[in-house]
C-alpha positions, 0 to 999 in steps of 0.5 A, a space after each residue: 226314705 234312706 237317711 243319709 250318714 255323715 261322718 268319717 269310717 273307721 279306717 279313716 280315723 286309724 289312717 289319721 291317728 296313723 299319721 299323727 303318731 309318725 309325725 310326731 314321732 319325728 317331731 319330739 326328737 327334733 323339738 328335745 334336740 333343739 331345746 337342748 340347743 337352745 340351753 346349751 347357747 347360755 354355755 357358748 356365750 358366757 365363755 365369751 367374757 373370758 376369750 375377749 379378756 384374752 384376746 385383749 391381753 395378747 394385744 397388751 402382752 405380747 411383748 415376747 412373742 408368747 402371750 400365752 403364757 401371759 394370757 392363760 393364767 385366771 386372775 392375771 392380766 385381766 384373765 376373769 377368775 375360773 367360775 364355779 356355779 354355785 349349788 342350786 344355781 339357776 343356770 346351765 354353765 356349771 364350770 368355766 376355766 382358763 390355762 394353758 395346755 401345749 403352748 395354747 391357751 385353752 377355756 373349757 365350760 362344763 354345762 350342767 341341768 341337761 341330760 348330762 354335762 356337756 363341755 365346750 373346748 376353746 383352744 388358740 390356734 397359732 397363725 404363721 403370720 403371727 396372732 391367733 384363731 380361736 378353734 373348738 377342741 375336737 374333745 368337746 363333747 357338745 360336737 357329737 351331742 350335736 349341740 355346737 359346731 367345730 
């Protein structure tokens, strides 16, 4: 009598381990990608403080028609304090700072603990109408690492 094998050949085994390793070739990009995203999100939302803090001083200084010079300056008005992490800090925003830059009122944030320190540009973007929109600088270096948008 034949006994009957069961099991998989080895080319079946070097076909799976094959498709493993594409996978997960793909994938691992795709997961520090996001990881990076993920931390660089805490940078995002601590500027927010700081363009609220501004958006309420032009509404409360706009009496001469350029609240940007009200409005830029740390510690007047409202304006929080320009932040510097301290050493050893447990977080992914090294810097964050206000001023003024061609009539505009500019918030840069430095990251840091990523592969590199990534800034994040805010700037104000005058409207015909009056008032302003709030634009990321396309100096940012986050725009081409792929970690914010325009």
């Amino acid at each position: 009598m034949h006994q009957k094998l069961y099991g998989y050949t080895l080319l079946e085994l070097m076909i799976t381990l094959a498709i493993l390793g594409i996978l997960a070739a793909l994938a691992i990009p795709n997961y520090q990608t996001y990881i990076k995203k993920a931390k660089f999100s805490e940078v995002i939302r601590q500027i927010e403080p700081y363009r609220t803090a501004v958006e309420v001083c032009a509404q409360l200084h706009d009496e001469t028609g350029n609240f940007n010079s009200n409005c830029s300056t740390p510690g007047q008005n409202q304006i929080p304090l320009d932040y510097v992490a301290p050493t050893n800090a447990k977080t992914y925003v090294g810097s964050i700072s206000t001023s003024e830059q061609a009539g505009e009122v500019v918030i840069t944030a430095i990251s840091q603990g990523l592969d590199q320190n990534y800034s994040y540009i805010l700037r104000t973007e005058s409207l015909t109408n009056g008032g302003f929109n709030w634009v990321v600088d396309s100096s940012s270096t986050c725009i081409a690492a792929g970690l914010c948008r325009t």
